[in-house]
C-alpha positions in Angstrom: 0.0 0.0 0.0 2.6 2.3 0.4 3.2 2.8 -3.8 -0.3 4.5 -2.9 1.7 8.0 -1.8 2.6 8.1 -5.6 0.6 10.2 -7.0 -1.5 11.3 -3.6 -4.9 9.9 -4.6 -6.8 8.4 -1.9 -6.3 4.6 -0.5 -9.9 4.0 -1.6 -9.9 5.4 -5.0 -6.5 3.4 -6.3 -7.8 0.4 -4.2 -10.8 0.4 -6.0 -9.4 1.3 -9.2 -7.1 -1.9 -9.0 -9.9 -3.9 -8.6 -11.3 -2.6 -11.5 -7.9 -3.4 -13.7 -7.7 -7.1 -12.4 -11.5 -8.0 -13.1 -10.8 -6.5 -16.3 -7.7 -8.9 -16.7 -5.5 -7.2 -17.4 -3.0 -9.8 -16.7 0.9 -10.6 -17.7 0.7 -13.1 -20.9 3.9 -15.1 -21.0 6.4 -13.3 -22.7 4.3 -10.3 -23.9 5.9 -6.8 -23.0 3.2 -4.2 -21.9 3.8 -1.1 -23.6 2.2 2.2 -22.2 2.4 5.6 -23.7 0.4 9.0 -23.0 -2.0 10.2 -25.9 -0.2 9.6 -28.8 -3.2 7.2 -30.6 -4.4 7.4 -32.9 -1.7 9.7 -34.7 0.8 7.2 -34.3 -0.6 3.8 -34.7 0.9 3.1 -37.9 4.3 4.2 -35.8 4.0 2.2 -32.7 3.1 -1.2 -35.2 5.7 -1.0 -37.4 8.1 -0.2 -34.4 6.5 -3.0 -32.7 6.6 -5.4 -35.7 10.5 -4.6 -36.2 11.3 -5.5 -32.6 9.4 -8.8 -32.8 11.3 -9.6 -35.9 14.5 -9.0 -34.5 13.5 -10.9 -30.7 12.0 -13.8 -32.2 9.1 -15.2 -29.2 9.0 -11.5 -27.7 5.5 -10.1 -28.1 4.7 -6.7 -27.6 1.4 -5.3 -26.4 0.5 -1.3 -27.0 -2.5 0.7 -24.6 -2.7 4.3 -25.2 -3.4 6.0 -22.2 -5.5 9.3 -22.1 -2.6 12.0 -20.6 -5.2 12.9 -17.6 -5.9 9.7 -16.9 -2.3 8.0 -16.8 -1.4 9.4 -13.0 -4.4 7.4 -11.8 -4.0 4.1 -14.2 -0.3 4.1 -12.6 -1.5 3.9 -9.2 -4.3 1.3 -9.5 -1.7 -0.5 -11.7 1.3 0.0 -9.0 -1.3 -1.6 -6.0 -2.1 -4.4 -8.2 1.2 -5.2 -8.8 0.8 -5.2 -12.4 2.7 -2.1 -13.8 3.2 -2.5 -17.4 6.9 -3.2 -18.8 7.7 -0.4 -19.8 6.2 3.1 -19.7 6.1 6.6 -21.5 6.3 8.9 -18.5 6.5 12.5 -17.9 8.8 14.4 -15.3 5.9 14.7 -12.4 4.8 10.5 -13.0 8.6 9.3 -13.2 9.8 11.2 -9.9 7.3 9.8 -7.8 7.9 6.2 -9.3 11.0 6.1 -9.0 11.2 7.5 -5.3 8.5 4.2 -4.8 11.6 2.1 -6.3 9.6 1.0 -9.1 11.4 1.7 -11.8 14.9 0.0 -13.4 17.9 2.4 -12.9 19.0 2.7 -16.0 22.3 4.0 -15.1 23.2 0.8 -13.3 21.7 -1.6 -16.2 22.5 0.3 -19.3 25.1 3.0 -18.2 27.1 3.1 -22.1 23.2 4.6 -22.8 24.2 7.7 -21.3 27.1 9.0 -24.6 24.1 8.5 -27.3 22.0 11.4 -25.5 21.8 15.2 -25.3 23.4 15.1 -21.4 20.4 17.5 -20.7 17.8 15.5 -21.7 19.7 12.2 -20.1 20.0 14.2 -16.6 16.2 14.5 -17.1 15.8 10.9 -15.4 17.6 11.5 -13.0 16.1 11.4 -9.2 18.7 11.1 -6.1 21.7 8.8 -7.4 20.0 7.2 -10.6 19.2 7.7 -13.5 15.7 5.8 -14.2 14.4 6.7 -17.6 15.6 6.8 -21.0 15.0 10.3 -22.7 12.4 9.7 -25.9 11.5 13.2 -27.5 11.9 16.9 -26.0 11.3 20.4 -26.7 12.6 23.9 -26.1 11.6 27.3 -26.7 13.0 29.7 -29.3 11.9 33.5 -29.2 9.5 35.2 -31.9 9.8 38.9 -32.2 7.8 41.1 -34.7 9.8 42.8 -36.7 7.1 45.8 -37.6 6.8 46.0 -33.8 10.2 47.1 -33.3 10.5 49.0 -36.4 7.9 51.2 -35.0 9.0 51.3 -31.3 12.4 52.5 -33.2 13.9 49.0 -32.6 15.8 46.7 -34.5 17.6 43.1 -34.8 20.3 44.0 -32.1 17.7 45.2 -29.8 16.3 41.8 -29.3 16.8 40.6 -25.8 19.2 38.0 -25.2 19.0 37.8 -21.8 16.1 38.8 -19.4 18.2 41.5 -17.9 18.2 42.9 -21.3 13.8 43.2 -21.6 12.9 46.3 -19.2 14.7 48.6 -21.8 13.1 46.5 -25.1 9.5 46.6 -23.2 9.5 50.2 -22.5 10.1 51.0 -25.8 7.4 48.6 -27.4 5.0 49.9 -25.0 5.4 53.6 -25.3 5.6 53.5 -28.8 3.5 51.2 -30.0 1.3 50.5 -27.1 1.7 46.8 -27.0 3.1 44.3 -24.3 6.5 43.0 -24.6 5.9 39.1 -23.8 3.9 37.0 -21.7 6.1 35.3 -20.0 4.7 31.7 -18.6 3.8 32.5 -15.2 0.2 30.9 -15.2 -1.8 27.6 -14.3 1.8 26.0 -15.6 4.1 28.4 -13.7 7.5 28.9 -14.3 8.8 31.0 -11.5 11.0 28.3 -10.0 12.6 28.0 -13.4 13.2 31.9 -13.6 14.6 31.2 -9.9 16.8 28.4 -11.4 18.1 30.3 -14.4 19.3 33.4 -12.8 21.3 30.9 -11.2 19.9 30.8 -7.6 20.2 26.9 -6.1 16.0 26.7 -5.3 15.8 23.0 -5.9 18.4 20.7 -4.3 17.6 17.0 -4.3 14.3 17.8 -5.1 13.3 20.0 -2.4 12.8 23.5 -3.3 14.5 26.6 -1.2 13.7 29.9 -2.4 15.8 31.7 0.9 18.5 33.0 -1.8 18.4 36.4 -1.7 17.9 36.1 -6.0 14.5 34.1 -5.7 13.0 37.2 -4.3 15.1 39.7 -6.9 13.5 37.3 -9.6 9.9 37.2 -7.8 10.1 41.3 -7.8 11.8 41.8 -11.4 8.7 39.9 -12.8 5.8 41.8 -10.7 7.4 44.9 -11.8 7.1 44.4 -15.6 3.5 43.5 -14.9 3.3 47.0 -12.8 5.0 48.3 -15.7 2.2 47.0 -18.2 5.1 45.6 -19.9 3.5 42.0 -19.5 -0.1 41.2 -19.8 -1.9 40.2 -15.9 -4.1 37.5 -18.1 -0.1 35.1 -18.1 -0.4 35.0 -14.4 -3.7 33.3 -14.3 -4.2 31.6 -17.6 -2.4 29.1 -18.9 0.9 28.8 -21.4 -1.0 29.6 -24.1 -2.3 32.8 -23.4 1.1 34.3 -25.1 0.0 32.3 -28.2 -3.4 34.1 -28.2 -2.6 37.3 -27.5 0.7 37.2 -30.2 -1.4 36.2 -32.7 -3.8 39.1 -32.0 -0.6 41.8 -31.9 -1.1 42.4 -28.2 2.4 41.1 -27.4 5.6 41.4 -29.2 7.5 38.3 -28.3 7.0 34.9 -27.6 9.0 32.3 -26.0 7.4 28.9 -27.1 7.9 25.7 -29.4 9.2 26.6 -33.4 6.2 24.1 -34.1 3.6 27.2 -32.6 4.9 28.9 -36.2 2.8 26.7 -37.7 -0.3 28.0 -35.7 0.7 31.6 -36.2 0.6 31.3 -40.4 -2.6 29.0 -40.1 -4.2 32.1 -37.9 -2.9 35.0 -39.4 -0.2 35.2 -42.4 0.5 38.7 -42.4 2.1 38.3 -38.4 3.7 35.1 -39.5 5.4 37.1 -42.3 6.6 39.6 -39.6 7.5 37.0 -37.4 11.2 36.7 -36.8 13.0 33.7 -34.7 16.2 34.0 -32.5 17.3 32.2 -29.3 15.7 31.9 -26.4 16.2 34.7 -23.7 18.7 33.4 -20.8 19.2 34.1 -17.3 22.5 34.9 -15.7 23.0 31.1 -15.3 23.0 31.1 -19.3 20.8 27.9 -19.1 17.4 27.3 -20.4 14.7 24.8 -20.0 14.2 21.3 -21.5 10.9 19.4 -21.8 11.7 15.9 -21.8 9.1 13.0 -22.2 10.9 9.4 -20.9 10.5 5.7 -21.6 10.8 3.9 -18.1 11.1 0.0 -17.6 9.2 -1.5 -14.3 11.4 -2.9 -11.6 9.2 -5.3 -11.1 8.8 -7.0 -14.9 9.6 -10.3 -15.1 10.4 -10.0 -18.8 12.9 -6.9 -17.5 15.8 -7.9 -19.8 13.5 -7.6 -23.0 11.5 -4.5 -21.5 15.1 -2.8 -21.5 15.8 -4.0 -25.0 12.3 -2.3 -26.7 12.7 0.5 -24.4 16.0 0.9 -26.3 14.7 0.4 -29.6 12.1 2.7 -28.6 14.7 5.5 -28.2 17.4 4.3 -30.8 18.2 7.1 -33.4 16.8 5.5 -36.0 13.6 5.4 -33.7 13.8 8.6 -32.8 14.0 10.4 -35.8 10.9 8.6 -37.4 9.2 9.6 -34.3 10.0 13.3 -34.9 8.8 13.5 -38.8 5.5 12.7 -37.2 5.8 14.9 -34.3 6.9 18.8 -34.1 8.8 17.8 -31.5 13.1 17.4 -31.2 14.8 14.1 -30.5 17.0 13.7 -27.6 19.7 10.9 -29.2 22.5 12.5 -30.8 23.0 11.0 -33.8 19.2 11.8 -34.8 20.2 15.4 -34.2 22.6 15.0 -36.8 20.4 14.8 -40.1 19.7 17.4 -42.5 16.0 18.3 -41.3 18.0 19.9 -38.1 21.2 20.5 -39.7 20.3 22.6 -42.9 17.6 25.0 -42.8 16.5 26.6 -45.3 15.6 30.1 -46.3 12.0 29.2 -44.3 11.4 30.7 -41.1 10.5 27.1 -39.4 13.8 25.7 -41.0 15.5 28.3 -39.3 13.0 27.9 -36.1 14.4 24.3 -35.7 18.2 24.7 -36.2 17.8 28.0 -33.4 16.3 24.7 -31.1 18.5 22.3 -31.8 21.5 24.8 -30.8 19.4 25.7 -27.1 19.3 22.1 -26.6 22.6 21.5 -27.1 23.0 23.2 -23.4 19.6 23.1 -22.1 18.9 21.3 -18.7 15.3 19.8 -17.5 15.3 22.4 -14.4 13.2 21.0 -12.2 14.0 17.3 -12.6 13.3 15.2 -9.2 10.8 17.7 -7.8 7.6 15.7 -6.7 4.1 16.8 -7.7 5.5 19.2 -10.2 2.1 20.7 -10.9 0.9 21.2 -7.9 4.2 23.0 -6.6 4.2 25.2 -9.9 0.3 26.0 -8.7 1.9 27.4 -5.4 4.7 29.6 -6.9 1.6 31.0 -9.1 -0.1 31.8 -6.2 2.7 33.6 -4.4 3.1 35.9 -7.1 -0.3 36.5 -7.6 -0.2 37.4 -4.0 2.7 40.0 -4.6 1.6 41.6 -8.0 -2.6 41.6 -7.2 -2.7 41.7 -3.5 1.0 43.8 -2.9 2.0 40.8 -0.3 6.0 41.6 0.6 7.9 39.2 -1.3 9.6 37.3 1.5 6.5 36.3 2.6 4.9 35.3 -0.2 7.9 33.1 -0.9 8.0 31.7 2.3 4.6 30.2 2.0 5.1 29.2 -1.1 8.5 26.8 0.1 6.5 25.9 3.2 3.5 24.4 1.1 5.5 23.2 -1.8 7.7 20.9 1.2 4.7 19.8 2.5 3.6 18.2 -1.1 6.3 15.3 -0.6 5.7 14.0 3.0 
């Protein structure tokens, strides 16, 4: 019973839930590996069978079985699976999900049991499994954020190329000027439902999260809290990105409210479909640092159970899984990056063209090249980005002092783990 401090749901719901998985037998068939991913049907099911198909072909008697989990629903499948004792071989997992199974020991340490894995990865995206002294995922497909900036937006706030911030110490100067003279905001930087704060803590180089407990006493935490409540002050960043989710810089960049954006190069796409003429005065550079010159990876992980009994060949399709080869197929699908190397390597990364997503995707594949998952090994992510949100709400709407909004903030985030 104790994998049922997971996830936090309550004893009863994951009890009940894993009754509900064994009457519906969902039970281990020989040498069958159980594959689970996180809402990638149906746009990959022609993937995941020929992927499937090749690995049979090349284990003969290995059989591998495929359910798509709903990404809401996967927490809660993971716990009613972990009481049942019947966790699937090997699982597509994000940061929050593999944290808190791999603090329940139920995941393979991959750094023990594979450790030459480690040279075929971006080290970024491979220090993305990590959680105390292991290592127990291997990095599938990730993403990083490039910065948009309207060029007629700056031409008109008497701004040009060399004016585009390259570091966030550089955006109180850029913002005034948009905002004076062309009355919009600079960026809406992601402060919402999915809060970023610790991140802006992490790159201005402040040690907030150490062995996945956050500490926001340094002295910068509370320079970084007060640098961002002051550009909203300023009206140099829409209110709306503190209480609305990552996408509310999308929306309002698309309707010329905001100059910049820091997101995905696949959001491009979205910008032309929605309106061509700010897709042609859309420009791409890096994305803005802090003074620890890092920024953030997004890293999605495939994770073999401790407990498999078919462990060796779990390890071997989680492998294949995240081969090169693999990976690269994967990301001609998906707008997404691929964390091995040598799928880095190929022309669709290595040679843009004159296009403005060709040159989206080589500006990415630089960031990752020294790009870090921030806040890997923090436990109940979500919930602990909710609090930071709060705390700054408190400071910019209510004028709370900093400190103390802070304080709270570390004080409820500690009390997520116990």
């Amino acid at each position: 019973m104790e994998s049922l401090k997971l996830i936090g749901w309550a004893a009863a719901t994951a009890i009940a839930a894993a009754a509900a998985l064994a009457a519906a037998g969902c039970t281990r068939r020989g040498e069958e590996i159980e594959l689970w991913t996180m809402q990638l049907a149906p746009d990959f099911n022609e993937y995941f069978s020929k992927a499937i198909r090749e690995f049979e072909r090349a284990h003969p008697g290995a059989r591998v079985r495929w359910t798509d989990v709903p990404f809401d629903a996967m927490g809660q499948r993971l716990v009613a699976a972990s009481v049942a004792g019947q966790l699937p071989d090997v699982l597509n997992l994000n940061a929050d999900l593999l944290t808190a199974l791999a603090k329940e020991g139920r995941l393979v340490d991959i750094s023990r049991e594979a450790p030459a894995a480690k040279s075929e990865f971006l080290e970024g995206a491979w220090e993305a499994g990590r959680v105390g002294d292991g290592v127990y995922a291997l990095p599938w497909y990730v993403a990083v954020d490039v910065l948009f900036w309207r060029e007629d937006l700056f031409t008109k706030s008497g701004l040009g190329e060399a004016d585009v911030p390259r570091t966030f110490a550089d955006l109180p100067r850029v913002a005034q000027a948009l905002r004076t003279k062309a009355d919009v905001f600079a960026l809406a930087p992601k402060l919402g439902s999915d809060s970023d704060l610790l991140r802006f803590f992490l790159m201005e180089g402040a040690p907030a999260l150490r062995d996945g407990e956050v500490d926001f006493s340094d002295a910068r935490c509370g320079q970084v809290a007060s640098f961002w409540a002051e550009r909203f002050a300023r009206r140099e960043c829409p209110r709306s990105a503190l209480t609305l989710s990552h996408r509310v810089g999308l929306d309002l960049y698309i309707r010329g409210e905001v100059a910049m954006l820091l997101s995905g190069p696949q959001f491009l796409q979205i910008i032309q479909e929605n309106d061509p003429r700010i897709a042609a005065a859309t420009r791409v550079a890096p994305p803005m640092l802090g003074a620890a010159g890092v920024t953030n990876l997004a890293v999605m992980n495939v994770a073999v159970s401790a407990d498999s009994p078919r462990r060796e060949r779990a390890l071997a399709f989680a492998r294949a899984l995240t081969s090169a080869p693999a990976q690269l197929e994967f990301c001609r699908t998906e707008a997404c990056f691929p964390s091995a190397l040598a799928a880095l390597e190929d022309p669709m990364f290595t040679h843009p063209s004159g296009e403005a997503a060709a040159r989206a995707r080589a500006i990415a594949v630089t960031a990752l090249r020294s790009a870090r998952s921030l806040v890997a090994g923090l436990q109940r992510q979500s919930d602990a980005m909710r609090l930071q949100q709060i705390a700054l709400q408190e400071i910019v709407f209510d004028g709370a002092p900093v400190r103390d909004a802070l304080e709270r903030a570390e004080k409820a985030t500690a009390a997520l783990a116990r």
